[in-house]
PDB file as gemmi writes it, atoms N, CA and C in Angstrom:
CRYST1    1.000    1.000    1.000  90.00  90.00  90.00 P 1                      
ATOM      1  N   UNK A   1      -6.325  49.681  30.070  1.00  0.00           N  
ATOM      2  CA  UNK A   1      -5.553  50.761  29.497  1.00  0.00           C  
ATOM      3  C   UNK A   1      -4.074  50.494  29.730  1.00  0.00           C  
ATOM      4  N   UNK A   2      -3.348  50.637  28.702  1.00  0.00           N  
ATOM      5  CA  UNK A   2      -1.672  49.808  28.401  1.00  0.00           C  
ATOM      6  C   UNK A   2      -0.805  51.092  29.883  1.00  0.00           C  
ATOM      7  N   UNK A   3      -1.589  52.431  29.850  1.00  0.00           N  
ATOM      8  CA  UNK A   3      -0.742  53.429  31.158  1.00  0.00           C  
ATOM      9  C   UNK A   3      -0.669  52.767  32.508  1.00  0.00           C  
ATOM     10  N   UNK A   4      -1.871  51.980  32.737  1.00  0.00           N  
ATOM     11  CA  UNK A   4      -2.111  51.513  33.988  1.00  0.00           C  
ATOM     12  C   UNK A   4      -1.592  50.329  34.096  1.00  0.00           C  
ATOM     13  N   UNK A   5      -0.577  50.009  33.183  1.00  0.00           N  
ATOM     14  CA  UNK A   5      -0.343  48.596  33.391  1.00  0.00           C  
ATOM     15  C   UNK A   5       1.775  48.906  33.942  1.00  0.00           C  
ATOM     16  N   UNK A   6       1.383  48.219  34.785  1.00  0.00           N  
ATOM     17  CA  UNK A   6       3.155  48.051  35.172  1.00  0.00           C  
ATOM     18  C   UNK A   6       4.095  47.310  34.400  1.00  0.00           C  
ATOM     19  N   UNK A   7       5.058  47.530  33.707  1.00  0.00           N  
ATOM     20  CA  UNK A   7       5.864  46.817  32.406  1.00  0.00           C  
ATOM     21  C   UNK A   7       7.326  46.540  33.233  1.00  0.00           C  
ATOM     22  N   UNK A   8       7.632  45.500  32.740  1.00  0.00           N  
ATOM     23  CA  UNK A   8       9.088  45.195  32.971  1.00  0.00           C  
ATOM     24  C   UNK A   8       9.544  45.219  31.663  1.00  0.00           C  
ATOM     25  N   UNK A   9      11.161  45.254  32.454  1.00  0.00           N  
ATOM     26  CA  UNK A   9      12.504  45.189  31.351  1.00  0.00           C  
ATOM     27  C   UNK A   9      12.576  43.536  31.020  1.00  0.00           C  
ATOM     28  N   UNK A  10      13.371  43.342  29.889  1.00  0.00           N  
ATOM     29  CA  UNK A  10      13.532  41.749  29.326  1.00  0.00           C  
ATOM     30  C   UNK A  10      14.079  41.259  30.693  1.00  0.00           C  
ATOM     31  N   UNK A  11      15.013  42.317  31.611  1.00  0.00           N  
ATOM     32  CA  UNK A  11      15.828  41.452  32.348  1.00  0.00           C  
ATOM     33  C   UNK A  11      15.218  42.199  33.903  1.00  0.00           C  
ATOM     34  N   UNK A  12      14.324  42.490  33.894  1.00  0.00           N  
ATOM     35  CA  UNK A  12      13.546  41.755  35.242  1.00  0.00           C  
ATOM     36  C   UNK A  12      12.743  40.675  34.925  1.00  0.00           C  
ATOM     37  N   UNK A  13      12.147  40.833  33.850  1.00  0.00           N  
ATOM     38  CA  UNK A  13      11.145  39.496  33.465  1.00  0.00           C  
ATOM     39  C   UNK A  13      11.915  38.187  33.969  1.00  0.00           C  
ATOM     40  N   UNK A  14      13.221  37.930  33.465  1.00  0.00           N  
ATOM     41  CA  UNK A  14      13.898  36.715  33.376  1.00  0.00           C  
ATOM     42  C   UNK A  14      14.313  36.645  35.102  1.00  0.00           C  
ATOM     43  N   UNK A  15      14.639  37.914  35.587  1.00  0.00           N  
ATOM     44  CA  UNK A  15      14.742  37.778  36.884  1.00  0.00           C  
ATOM     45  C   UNK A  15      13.668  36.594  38.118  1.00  0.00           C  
ATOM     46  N   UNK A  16      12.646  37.484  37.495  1.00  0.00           N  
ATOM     47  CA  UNK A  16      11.640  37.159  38.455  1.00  0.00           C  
ATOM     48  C   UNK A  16      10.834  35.960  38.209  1.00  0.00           C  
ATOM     49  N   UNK A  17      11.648  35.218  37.205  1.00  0.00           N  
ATOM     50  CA  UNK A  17      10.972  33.834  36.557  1.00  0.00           C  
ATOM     51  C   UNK A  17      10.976  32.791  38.060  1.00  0.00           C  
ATOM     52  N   UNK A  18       9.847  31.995  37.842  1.00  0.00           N  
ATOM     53  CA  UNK A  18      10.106  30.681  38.817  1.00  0.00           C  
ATOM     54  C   UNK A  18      10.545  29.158  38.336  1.00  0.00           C  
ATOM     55  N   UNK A  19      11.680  29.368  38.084  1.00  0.00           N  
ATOM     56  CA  UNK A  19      12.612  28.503  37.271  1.00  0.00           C  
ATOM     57  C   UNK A  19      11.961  27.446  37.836  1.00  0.00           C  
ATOM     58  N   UNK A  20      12.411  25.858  37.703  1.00  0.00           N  
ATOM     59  CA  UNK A  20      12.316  24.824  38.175  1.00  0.00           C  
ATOM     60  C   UNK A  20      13.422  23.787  37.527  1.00  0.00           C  
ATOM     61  N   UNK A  21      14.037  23.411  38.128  1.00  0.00           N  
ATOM     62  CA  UNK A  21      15.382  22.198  36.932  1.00  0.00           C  
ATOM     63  C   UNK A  21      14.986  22.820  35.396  1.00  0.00           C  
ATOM     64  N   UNK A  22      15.608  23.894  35.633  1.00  0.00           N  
ATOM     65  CA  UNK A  22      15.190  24.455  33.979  1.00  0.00           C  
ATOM     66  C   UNK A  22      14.208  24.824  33.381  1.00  0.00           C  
ATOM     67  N   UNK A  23      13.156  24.539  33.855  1.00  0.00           N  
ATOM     68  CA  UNK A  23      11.947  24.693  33.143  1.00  0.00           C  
ATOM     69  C   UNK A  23      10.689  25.864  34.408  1.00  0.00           C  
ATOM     70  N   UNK A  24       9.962  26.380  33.285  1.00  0.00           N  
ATOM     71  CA  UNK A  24       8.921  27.069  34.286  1.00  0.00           C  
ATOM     72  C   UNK A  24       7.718  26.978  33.558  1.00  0.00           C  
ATOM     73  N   UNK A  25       6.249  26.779  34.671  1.00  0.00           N  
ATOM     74  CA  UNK A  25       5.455  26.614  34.071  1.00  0.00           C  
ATOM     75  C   UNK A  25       4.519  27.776  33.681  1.00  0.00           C  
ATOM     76  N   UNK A  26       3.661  27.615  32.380  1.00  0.00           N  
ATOM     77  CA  UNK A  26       2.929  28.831  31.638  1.00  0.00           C  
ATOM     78  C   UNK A  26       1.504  28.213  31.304  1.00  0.00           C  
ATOM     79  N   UNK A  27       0.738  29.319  31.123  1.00  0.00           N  
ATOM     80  CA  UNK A  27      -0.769  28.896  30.891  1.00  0.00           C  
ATOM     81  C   UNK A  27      -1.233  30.327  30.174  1.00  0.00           C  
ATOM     82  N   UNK A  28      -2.349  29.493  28.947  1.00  0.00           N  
ATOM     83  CA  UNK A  28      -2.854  30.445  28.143  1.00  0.00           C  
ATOM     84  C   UNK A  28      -3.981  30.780  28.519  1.00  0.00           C  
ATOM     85  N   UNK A  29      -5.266  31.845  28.270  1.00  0.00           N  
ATOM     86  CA  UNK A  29      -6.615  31.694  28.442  1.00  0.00           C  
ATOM     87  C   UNK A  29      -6.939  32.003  27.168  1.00  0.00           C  
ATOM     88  N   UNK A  30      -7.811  30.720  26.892  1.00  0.00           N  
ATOM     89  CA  UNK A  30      -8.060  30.556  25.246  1.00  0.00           C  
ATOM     90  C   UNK A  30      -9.521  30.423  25.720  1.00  0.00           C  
ATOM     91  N   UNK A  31     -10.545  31.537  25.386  1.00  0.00           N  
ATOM     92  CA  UNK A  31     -11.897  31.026  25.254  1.00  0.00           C  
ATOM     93  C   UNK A  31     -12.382  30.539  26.626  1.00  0.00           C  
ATOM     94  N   UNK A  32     -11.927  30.899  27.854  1.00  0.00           N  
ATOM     95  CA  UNK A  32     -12.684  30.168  28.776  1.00  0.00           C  
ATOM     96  C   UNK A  32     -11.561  29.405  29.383  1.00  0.00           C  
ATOM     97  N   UNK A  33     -11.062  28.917  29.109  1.00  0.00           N  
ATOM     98  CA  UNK A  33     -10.276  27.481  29.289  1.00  0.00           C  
ATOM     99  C   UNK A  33      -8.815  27.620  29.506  1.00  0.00           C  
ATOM    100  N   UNK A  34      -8.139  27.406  30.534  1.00  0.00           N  
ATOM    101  CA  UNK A  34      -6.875  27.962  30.826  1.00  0.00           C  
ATOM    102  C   UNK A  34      -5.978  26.639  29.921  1.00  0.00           C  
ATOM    103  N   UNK A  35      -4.942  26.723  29.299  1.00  0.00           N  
ATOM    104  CA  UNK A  35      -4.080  25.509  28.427  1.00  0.00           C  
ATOM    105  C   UNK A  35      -2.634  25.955  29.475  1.00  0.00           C  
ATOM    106  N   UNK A  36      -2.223  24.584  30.040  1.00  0.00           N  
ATOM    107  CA  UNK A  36      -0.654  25.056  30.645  1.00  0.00           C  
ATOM    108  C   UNK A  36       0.303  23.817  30.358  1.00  0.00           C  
ATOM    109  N   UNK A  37       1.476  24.634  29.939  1.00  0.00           N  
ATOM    110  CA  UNK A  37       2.713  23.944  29.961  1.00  0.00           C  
ATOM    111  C   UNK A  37       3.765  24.250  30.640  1.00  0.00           C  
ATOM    112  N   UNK A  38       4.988  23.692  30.299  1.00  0.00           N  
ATOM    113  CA  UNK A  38       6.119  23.729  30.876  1.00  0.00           C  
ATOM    114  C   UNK A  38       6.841  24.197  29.852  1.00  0.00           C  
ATOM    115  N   UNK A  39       8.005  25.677  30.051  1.00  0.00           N  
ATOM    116  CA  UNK A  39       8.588  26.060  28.766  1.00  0.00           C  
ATOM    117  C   UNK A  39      10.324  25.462  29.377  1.00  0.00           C  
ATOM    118  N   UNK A  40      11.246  25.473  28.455  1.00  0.00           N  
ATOM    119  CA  UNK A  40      12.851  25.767  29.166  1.00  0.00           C  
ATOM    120  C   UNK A  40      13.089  26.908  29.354  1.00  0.00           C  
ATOM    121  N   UNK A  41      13.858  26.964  30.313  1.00  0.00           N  
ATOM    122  CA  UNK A  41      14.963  28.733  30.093  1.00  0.00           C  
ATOM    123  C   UNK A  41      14.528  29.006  28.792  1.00  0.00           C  
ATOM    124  N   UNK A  42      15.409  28.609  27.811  1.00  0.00           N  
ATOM    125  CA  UNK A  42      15.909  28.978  26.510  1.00  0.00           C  
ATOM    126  C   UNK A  42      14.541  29.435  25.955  1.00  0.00           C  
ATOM    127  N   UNK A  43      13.560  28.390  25.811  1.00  0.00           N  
ATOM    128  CA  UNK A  43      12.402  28.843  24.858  1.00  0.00           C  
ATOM    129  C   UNK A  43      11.696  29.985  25.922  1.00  0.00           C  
ATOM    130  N   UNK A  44      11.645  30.178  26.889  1.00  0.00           N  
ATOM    131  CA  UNK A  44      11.167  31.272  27.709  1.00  0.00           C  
ATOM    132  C   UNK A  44      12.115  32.675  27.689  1.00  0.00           C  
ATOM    133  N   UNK A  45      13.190  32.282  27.595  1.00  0.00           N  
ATOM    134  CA  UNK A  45      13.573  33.744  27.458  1.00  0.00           C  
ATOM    135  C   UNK A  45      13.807  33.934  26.112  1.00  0.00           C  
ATOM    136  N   UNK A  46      14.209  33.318  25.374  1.00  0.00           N  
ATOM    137  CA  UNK A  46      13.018  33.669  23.586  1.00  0.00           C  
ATOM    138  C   UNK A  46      12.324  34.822  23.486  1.00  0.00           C  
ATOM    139  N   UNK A  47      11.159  34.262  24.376  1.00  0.00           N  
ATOM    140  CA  UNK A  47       9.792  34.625  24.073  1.00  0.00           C  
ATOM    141  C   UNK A  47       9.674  35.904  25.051  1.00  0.00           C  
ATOM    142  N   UNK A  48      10.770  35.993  25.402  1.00  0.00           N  
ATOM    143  CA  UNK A  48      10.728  37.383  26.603  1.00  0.00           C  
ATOM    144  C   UNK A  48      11.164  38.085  25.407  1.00  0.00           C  
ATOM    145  N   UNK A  49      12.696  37.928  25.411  1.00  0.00           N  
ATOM    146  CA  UNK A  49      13.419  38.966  24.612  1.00  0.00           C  
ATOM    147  C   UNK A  49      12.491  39.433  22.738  1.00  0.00           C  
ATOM    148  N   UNK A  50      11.580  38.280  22.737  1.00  0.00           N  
ATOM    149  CA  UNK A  50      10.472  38.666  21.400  1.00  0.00           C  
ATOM    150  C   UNK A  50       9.411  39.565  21.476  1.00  0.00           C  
ATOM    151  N   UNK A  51       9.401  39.825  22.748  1.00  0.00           N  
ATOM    152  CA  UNK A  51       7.769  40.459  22.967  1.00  0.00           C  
ATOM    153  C   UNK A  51       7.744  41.494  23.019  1.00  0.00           C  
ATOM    154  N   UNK A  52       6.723  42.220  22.536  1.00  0.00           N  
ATOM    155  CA  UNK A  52       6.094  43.200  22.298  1.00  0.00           C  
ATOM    156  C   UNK A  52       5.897  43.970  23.921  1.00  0.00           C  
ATOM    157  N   UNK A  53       5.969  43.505  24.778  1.00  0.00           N  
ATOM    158  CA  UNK A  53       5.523  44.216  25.984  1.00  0.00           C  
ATOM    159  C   UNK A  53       5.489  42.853  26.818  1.00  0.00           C  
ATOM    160  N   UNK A  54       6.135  43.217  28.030  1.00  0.00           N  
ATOM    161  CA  UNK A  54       6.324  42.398  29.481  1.00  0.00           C  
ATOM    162  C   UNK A  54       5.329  43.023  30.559  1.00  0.00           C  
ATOM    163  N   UNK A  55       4.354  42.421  31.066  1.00  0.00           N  
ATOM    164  CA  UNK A  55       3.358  43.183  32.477  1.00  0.00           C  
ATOM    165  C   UNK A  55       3.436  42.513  33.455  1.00  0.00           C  
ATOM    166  N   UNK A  56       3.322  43.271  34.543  1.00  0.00           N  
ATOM    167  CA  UNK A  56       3.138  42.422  35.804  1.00  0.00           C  
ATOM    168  C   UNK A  56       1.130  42.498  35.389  1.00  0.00           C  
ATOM    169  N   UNK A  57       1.263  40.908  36.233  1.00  0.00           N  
ATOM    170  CA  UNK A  57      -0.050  40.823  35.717  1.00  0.00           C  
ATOM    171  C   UNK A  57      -1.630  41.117  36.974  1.00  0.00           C  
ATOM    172  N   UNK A  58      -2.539  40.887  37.038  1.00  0.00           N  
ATOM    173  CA  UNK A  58      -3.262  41.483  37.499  1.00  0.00           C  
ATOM    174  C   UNK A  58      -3.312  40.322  38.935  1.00  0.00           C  
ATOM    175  N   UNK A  59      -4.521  40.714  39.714  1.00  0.00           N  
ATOM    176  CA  UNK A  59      -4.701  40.117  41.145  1.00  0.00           C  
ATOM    177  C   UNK A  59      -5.176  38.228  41.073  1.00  0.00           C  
ATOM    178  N   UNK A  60      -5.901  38.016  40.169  1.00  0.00           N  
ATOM    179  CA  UNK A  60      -6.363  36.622  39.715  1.00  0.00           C  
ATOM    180  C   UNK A  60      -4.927  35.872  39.036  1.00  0.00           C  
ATOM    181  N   UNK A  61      -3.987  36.273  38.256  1.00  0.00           N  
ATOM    182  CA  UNK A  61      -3.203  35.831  37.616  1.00  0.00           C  
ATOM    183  C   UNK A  61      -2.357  35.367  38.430  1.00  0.00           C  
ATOM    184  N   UNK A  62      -1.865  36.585  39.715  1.00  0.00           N  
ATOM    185  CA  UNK A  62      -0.929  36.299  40.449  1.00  0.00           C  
ATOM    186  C   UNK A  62      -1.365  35.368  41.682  1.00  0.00           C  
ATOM    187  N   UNK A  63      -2.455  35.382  41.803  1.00  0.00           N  
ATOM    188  CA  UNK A  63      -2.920  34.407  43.334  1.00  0.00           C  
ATOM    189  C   UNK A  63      -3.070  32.844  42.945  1.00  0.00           C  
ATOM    190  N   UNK A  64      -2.639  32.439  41.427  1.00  0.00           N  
ATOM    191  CA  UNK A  64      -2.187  31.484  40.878  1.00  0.00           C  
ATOM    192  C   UNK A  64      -0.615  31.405  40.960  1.00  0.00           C  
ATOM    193  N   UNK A  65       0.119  32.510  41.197  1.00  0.00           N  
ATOM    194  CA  UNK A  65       1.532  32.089  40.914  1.00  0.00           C  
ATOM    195  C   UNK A  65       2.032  32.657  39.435  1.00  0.00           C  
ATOM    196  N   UNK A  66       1.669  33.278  38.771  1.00  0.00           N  
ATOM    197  CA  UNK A  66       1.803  33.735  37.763  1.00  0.00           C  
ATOM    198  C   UNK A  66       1.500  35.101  37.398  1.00  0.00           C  
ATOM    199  N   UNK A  67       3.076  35.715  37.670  1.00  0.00           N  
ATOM    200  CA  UNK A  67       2.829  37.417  37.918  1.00  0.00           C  
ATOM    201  C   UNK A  67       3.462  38.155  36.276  1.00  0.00           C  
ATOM    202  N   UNK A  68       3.741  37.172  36.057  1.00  0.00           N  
ATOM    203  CA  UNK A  68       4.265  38.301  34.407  1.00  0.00           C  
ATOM    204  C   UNK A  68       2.977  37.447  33.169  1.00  0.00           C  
ATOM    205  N   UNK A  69       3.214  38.442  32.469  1.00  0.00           N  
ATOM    206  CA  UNK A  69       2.394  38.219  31.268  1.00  0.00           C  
ATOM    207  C   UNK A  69       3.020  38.571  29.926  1.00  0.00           C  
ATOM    208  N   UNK A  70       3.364  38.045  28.868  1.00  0.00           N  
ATOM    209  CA  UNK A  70       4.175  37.985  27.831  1.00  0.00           C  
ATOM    210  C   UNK A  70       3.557  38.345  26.662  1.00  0.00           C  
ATOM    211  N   UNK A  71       3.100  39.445  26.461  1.00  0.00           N  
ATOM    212  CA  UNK A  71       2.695  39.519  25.345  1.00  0.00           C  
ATOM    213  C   UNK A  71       3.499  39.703  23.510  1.00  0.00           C  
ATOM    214  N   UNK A  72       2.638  38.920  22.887  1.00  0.00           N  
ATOM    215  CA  UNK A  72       3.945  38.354  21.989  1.00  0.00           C  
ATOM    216  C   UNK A  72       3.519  39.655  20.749  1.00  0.00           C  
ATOM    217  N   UNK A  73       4.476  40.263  20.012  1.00  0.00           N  
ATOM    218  CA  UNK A  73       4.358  41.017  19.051  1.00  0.00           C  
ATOM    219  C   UNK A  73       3.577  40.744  18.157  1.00  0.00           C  
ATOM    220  N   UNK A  74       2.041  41.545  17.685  1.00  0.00           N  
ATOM    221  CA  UNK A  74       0.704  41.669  17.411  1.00  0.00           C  
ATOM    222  C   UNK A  74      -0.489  40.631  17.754  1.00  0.00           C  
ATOM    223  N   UNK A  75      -0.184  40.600  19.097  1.00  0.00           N  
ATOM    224  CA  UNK A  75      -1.007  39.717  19.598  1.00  0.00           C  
ATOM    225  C   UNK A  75      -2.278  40.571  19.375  1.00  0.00           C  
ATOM    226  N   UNK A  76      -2.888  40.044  19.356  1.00  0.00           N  
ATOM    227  CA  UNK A  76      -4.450  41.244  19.599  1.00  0.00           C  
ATOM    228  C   UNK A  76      -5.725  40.233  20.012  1.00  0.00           C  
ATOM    229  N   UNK A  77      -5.492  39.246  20.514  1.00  0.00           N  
ATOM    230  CA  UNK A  77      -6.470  38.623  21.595  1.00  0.00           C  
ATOM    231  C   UNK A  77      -5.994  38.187  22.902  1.00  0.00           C  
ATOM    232  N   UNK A  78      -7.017  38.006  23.914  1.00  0.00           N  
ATOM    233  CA  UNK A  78      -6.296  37.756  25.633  1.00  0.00           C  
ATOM    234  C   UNK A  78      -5.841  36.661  25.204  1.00  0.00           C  
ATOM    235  N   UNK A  79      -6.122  35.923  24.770  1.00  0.00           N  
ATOM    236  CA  UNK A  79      -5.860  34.431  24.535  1.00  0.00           C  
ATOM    237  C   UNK A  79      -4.113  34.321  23.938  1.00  0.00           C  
ATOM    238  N   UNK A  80      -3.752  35.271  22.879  1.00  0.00           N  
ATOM    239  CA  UNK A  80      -2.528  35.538  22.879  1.00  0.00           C  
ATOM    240  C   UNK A  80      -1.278  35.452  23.902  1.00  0.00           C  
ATOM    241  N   UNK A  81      -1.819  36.131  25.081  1.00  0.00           N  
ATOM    242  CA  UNK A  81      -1.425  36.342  26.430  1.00  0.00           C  
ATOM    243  C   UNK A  81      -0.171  35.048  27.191  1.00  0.00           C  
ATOM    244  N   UNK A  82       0.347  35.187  26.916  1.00  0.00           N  
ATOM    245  CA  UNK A  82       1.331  34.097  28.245  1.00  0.00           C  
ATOM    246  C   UNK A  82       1.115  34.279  29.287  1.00  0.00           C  
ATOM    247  N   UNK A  83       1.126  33.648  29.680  1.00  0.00           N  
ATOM    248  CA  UNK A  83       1.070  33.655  31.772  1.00  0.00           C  
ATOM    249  C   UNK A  83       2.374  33.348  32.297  1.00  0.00           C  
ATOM    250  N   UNK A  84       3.006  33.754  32.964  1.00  0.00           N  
ATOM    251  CA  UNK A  84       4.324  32.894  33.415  1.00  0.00           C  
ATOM    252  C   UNK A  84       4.781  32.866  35.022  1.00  0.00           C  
ATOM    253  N   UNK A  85       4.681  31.784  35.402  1.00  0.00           N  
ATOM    254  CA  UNK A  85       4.994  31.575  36.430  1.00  0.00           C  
ATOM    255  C   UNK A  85       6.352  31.939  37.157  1.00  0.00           C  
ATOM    256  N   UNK A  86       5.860  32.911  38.524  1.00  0.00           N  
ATOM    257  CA  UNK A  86       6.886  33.682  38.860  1.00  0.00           C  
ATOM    258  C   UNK A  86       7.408  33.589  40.106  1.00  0.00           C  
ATOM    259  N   UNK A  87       8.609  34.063  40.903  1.00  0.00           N  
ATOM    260  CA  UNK A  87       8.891  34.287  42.239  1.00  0.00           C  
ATOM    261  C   UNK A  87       8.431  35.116  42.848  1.00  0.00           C  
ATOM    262  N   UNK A  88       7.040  35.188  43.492  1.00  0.00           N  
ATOM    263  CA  UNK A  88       6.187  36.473  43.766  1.00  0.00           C  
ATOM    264  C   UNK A  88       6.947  37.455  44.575  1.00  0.00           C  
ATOM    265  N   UNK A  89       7.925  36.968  45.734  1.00  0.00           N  
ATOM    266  CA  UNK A  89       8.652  38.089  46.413  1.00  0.00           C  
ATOM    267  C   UNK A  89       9.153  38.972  45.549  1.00  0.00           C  
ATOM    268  N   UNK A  90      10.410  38.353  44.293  1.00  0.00           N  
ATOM    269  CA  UNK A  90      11.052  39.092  43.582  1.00  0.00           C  
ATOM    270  C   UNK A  90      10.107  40.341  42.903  1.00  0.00           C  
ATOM    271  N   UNK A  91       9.084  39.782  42.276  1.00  0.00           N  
ATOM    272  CA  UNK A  91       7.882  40.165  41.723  1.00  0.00           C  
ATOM    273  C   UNK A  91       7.759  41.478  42.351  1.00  0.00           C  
ATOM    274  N   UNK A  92       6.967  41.628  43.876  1.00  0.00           N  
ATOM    275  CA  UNK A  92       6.528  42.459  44.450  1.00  0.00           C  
ATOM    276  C   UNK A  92       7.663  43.767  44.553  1.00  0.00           C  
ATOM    277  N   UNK A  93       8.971  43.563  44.547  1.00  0.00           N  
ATOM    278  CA  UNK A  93      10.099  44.182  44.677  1.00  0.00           C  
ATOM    279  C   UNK A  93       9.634  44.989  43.564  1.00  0.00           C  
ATOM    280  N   UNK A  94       9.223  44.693  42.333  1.00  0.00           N  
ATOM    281  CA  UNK A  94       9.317  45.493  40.640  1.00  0.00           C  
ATOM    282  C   UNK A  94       8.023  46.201  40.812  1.00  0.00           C  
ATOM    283  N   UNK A  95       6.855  45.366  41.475  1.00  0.00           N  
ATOM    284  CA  UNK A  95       5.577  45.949  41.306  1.00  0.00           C  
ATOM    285  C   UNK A  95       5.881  47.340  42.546  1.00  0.00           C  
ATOM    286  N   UNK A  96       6.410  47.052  43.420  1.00  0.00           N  
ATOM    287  CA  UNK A  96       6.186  48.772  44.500  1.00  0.00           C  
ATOM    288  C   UNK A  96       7.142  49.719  43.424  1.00  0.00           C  
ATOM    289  N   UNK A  97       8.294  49.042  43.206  1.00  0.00           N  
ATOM    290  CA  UNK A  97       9.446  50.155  42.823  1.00  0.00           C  
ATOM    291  C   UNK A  97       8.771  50.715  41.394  1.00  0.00           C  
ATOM    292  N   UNK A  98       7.650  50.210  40.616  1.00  0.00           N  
ATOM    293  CA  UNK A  98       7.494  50.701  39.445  1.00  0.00           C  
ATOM    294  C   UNK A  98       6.346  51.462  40.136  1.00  0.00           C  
ATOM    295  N   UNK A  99       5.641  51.231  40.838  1.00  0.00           N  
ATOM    296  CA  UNK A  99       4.434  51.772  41.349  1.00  0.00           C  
ATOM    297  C   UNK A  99       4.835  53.486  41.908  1.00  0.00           C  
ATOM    298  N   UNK A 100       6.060  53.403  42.707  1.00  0.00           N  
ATOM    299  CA  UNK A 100       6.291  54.209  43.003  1.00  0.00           C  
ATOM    300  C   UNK A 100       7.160  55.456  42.110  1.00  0.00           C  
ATOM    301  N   UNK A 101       7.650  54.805  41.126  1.00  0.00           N  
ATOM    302  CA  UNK A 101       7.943  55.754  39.975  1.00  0.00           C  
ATOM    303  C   UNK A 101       7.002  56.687  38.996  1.00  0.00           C  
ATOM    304  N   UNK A 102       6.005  55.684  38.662  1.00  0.00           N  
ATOM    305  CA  UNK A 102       4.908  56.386  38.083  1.00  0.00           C  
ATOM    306  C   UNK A 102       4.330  57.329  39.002  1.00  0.00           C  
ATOM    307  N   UNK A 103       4.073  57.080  40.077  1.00  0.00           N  
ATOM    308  CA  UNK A 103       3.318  57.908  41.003  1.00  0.00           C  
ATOM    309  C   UNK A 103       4.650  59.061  41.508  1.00  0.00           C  
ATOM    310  N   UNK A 104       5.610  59.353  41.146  1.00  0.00           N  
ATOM    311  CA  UNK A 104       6.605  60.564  41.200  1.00  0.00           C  
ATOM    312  C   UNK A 104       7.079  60.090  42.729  1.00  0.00           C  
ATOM    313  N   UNK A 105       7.443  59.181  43.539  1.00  0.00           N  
ATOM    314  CA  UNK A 105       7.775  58.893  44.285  1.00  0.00           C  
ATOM    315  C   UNK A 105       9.092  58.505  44.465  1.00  0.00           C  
TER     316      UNK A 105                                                      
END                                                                             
């Protein structure tokens, strides 16, 4: 359910990226089968500032290293889904402070 899901802004997404000499790595789940690459800045924050909705992503996603999820405007399969590899500290900073907003805190 899209309520229960924690959303970032374009510019925490880009925040909490785990850069590397420019580049960060991403993985799809297509059918079973995880597909991963390496995007740049540029084509990654693209694909931020394009999307339909930014999530912090669930407990399996992140114990890989990959706490945002990019969903791209009318995606309508998981497989759609970006994975993007993140700075989990920064991460956790967005996941309490949003946690605690929804919950009137």
């Amino acid at each position: 359910m899209v309520e229960d899901k924690i959303l970032l802004t374009p510019e925490q997404a880009k925040e909490v990226l785990a850069l590397n000499n420019g580049m960060v790595h991403t993985f799809l789940n297509g059918s079973g089968m995880l597909v991963g690459a390496d995007h740049s800045k540029k084509s990654i924050y693209k694909d931020i500032d394009n999307a339909e909705r930014l999530e912090i992503t669930g407990n399996s996603a992140q114990a890989m290293g990959h706490g945002l999820a990019i969903l791209p405007k009318g995606a309508k399969l998981h497989g759609d889904i970006l994975f993007v590899e993140t700075n989990m500290k920064l991460l956790k900073k967005y996941d309490k402070i949003n946690t605690e907003v929804k919950n009137g805190n």
